[in-house]
N, C-alpha and C positions, 0 to 999 in steps of 0.2 A: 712425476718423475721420482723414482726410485732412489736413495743416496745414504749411505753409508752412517750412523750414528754417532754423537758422542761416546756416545758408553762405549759402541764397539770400539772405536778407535783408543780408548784407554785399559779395555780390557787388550787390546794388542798389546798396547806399551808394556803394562802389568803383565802379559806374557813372555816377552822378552826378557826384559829384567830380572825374572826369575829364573832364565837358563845364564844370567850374566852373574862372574865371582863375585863375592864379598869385597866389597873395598873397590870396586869395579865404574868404569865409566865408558857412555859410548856415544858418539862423537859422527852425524850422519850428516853428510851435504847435502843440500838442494840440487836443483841442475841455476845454470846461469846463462841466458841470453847469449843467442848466438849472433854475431852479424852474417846476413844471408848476404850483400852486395851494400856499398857503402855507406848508410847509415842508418839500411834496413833491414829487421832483424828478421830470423825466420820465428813463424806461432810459438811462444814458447808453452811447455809440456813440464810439470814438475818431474822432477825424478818420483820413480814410481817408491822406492823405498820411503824417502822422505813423506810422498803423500799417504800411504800405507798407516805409516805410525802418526801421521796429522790431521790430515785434512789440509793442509796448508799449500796451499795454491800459488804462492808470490814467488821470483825469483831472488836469489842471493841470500838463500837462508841457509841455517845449520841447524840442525835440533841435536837437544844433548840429553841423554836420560844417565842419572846418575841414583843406584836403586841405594835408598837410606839417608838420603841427605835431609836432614830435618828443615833445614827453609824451602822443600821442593823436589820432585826428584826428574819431574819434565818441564825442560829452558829450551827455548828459542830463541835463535838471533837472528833477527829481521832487519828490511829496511826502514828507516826511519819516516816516520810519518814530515813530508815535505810538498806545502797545499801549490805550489809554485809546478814540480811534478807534475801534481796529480792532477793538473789542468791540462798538461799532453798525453799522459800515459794513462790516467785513470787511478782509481782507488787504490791506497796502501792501507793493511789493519797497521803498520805501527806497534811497536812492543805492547801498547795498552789494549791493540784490539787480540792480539799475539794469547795476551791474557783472558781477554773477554770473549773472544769467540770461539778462539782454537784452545782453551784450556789448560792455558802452561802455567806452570806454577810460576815461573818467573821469566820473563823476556826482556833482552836489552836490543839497543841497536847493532848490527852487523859492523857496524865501520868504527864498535869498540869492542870487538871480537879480540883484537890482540892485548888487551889490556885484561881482559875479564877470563878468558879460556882459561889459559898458562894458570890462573889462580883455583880453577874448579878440576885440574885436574892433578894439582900438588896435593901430593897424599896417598894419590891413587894407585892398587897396584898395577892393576890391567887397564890400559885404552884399547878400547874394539873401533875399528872402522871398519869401511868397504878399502879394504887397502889393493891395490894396484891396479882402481877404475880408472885414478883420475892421478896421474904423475903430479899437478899441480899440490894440490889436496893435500897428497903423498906426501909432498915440500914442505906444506905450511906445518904442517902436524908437526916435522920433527924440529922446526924452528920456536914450535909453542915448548917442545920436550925440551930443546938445549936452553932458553929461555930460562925455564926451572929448576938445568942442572949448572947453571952458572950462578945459582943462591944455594949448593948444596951448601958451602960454609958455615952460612945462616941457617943452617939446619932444615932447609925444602929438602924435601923428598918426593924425584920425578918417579914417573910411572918405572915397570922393572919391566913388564911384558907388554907384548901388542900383540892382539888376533883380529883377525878377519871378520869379522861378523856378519860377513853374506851370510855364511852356515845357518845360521840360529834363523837369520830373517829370510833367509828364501824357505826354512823347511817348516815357517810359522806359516808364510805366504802361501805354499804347495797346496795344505787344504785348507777349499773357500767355506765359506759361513754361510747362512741361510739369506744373510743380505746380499755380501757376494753374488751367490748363483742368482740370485733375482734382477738385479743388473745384469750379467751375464745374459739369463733370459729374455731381458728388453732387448739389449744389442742383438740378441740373436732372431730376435722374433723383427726387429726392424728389417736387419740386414737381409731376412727371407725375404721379406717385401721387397727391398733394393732388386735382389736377383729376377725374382720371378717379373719386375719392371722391365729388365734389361732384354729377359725371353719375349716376354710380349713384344719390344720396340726392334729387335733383330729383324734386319734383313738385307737379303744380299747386296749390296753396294754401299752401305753404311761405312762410317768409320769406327774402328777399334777404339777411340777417343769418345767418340760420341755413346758406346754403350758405358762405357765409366761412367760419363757424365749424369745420367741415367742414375746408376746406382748411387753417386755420390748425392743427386740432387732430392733421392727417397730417403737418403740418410738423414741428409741437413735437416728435412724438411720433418723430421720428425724430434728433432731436438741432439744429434751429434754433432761435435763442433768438429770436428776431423775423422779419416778413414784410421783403422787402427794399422796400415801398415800401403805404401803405393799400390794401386790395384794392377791386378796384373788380366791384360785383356787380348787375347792370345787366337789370331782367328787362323785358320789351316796347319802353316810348318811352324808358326810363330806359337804353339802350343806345346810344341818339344822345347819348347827355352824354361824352361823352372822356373826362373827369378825374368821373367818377361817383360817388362815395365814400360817399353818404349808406347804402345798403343797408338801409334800412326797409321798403320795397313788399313787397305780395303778389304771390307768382310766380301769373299768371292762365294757367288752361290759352289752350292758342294760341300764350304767349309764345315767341321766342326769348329764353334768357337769354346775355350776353356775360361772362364772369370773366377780368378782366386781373389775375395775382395770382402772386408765385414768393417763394418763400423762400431768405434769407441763412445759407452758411454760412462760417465762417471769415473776414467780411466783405468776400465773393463774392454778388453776386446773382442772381437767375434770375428771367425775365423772360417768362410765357407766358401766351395770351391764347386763348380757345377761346369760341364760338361753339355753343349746340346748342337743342334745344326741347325745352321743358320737359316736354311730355308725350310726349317720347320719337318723334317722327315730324313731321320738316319738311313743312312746308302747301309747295303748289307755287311759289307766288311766293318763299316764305322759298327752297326747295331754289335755283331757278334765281339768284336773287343770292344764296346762300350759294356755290353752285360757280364762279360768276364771279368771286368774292375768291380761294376756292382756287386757280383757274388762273391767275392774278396771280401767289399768292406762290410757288407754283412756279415759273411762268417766272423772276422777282427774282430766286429761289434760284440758279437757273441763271445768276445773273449775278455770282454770288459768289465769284470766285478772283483770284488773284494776277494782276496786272496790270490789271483792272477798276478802276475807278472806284470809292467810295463813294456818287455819284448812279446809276450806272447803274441797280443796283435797282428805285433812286425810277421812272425813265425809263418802265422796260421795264412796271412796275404802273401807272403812267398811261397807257399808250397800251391795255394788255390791260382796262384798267375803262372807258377810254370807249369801244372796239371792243365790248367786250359791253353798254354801256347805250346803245351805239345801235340794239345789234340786239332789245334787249329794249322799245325804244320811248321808255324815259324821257330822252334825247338825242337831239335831231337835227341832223344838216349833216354837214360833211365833218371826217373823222376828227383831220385834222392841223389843221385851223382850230379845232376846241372845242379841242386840246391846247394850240395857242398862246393861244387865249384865257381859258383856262384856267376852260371852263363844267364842270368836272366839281368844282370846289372846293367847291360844296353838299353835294358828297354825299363827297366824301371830298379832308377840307382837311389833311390833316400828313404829313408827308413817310414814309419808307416804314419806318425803324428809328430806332436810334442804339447810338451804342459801349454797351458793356456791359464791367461789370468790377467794381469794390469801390463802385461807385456805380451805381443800375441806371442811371440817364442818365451813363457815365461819362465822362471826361475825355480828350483828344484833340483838334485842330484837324479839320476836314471840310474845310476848306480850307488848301494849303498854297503860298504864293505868290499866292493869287487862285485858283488853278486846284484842282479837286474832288483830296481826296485818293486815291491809287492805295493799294489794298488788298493788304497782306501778311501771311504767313502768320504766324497768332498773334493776329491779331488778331480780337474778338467784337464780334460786334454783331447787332440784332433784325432781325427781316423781320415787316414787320404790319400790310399792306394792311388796309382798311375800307372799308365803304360806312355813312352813316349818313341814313337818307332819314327826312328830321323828318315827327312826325305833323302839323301848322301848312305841311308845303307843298303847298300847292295846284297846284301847276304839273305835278304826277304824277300819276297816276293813285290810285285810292284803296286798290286792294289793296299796293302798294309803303307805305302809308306805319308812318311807327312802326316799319319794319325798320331794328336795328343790327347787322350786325358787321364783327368783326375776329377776323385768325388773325394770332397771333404765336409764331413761336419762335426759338430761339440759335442761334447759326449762328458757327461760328470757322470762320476761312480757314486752311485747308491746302496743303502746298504743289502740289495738283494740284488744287484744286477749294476744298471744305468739307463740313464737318461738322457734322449737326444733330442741339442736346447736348440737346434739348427732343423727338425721334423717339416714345419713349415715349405722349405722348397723341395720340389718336385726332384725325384730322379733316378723312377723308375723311367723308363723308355717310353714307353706309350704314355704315360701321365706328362713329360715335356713335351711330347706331339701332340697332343688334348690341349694343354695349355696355349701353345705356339697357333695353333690350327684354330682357334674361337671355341676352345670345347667347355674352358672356364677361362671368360675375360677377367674375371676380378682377384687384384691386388690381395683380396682377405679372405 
């Protein structure tokens, strides 16, 4: 299994701190345990920031990078190593493993956070957090700041300014690293196997539940400990829903079913969305708008490399879906006036991807300056044209209606084009009815 290095993780730190001022301190929480139902929590998931710049996996920590300090300049505040614990909960590293494993130059315990902060950051001109994630957070911070301006007498000197420091750490995060994409590539190359599991196991009278199950059980089974986001398993009208989640219905022969669904590894996601019918053979209205979304995300694709745009994509799939829904009849007029007026939003309203990374919607500016970001190598993100013609519209015809889909897969820029980490599952037409139909039973 694939997993992220020391080195790289303190060449992060060491990249950050050098976009942070002089005299500067920065100040990142963890995530903390949630209760799911009484004194059950939900899986907890580190904040992806925190684990970005650590490695550090426990809840109720804070990392503090403070660039020059001569006893150190990366501190952790952890939980305290307690053997009584960690006979129900499991293992804690403790500020000494804080130091030993995760590489902090200095770590204390978390429940003398208020006695120790307030003193590492008197002096400082700037504290950076993630300010207005977490209101709580938000709280504690300025009670550590009023803390050290109630000893200005005594001559402290509290911080003067506060910034934001998503900036610095989501446009360090935006482009992945060679380790990165290789994680990436395992979850992606799992999650094809998951999909192409769930086409084989289809068929008409199954449950929407039971093709999840499916995909979830090729993930687990291959070393994910959770899906990188609820899957979404969408069989006939239940394919026009976007954020679809419920997955109860019966799959009815006829149906197309849509499964938006990728597994997390190493807290990398994947992110792939496939299209097929259920009883193994596209009816002829499903084929012709299921290859008119293909030829979209193809052309998109083609719009994937270095010096491009992040809207291009979007662009170049909006002009290829209303040139084919006019010729298919459900749009009419002139090509460039439905685009500016933008009559194709019935049928496919959200825009074409997004960044992909330790968050499947990951973190990045789209715009920088006002102007669309230009795409560099290293960077991921989806391609995932749709069409979603509701069965309730009457303005189409009746054989279109109740058809959804969407193709989605990963796509990293390279420095002559890109590269698709999601190749793996089928979805050309006749390659899911080969696959569905015994044409190739195998997983690999």
């Amino acid at each position: 299994m694939k997993r992220i290095s020391k080195a790289e993780f303190a060449e992060r730190r060491t990249r950050l701190m050098e976009q942070m001022d002089t005299g500067s301190i920065a100040i990142v929480p963890g995530a903390v345990e949630t209760i799911r139902n009484n004194d059950v929590h939900h899986p907890f998931r580190q904040n992806s920031n925190v684990m970005y710049l650590s490695g550090f996996a426990e809840p109720d920590a804070v990392l503090v990078l403070i660039p020059g300090r001569e006893q150190g300049q990366y501190i952790l505040f952890v939980r305290d190593k307690d053997p009584e614990r960690e006979i129900w909960d499991g293992y804690r590293a403790g500020p000494e493993g804080a130091v030993a494993e995760y590489d902090a130059d200095d770590a204390f315990p978390i429940d003398d956070i208020d006695d120790i902060l307030p003193g590492l950051m008197e002096g400082r001109s700037r504290v950076y957090s993630p300010m207005g994630v977490d209101d709580a957070f938000d709280h504690q911070l300025m009670v550590w700041v009023n803390q050290i301006r109630s000893k200005v007498r005594t001559g402290a000197r509290p911080p003067e300014d506060f910034s934001d420091i998503s900036h610095l750490l989501h446009d360090l995060r935006l482009i992945k690293s060679r380790q990165e994409i290789a994680i990436m590539r395992e979850a992606a190359t799992i999650s094809a196997r998951a999909h192409k599991r769930a086409m084989l196991a289809c068929k008409p009278g199954k449950m929407e539940y039971q093709l999840q199950a499916e995909i979830e059980h090729e993930c687990m089974l291959a070393g994910s400990p959770w899906p990188a986001y609820p899957a979404i398993v969408g069989a006939g009208a239940n394919g026009c829903i976007l954020h679809y989640i419920e997955n109860n219905s019966k799959i009815q022969d006829g149906d197309l079913v849509l499964i938006d669904a990728g597994c997390e590894m190493q807290y990398y996601a994947s992110d792939i969305t496939r299209t097929f019918p259920a009883n193994g053979h596209f009816s002829e209205p499903q084929r012709q708008l299921y290859d008119l979304v293909l030829a979209s995300q193809y052309a998109a694709i083609d719009q994937v490399k270095p010096g491009n745009t992040w809207i291009s994509a979007h662009e170049t799939v909006v002009r290829v879906l209303v040139e084919g829904l006019v010729e298919l009849g459900i749009l009419q007029g002139d090509i460039n006036q439905l685009i500016e007026q933008e009559s194709y939003k019935p049928f496919f309203m959200h825009k074409t991807g997004h960044w992909l990374g330790m968050d499947v919607h990951d973190v990045g500016d789209y715009k920088v300056g006002g102007e669309w970001r230009v795409l560099e190598p290293g960077m991921v993100l989806t391609i995932e044209p749709g069409l979603y013609i509701s069965p309730h519209n009457q303005d189409v015809d009746e054989r279109w209606r109740g058809i959804g889909i969407r193709i989605e897969d990963d796509v990293v820029v390279t420095r002559d084009g890109c590269d698709i980490l999601t190749r793996d599952v089928p979805k050309e037409a006749r390659d899911i009815e080969s696959l569905m139909n015994g044409g190739q039973s195998s997983l690999f």
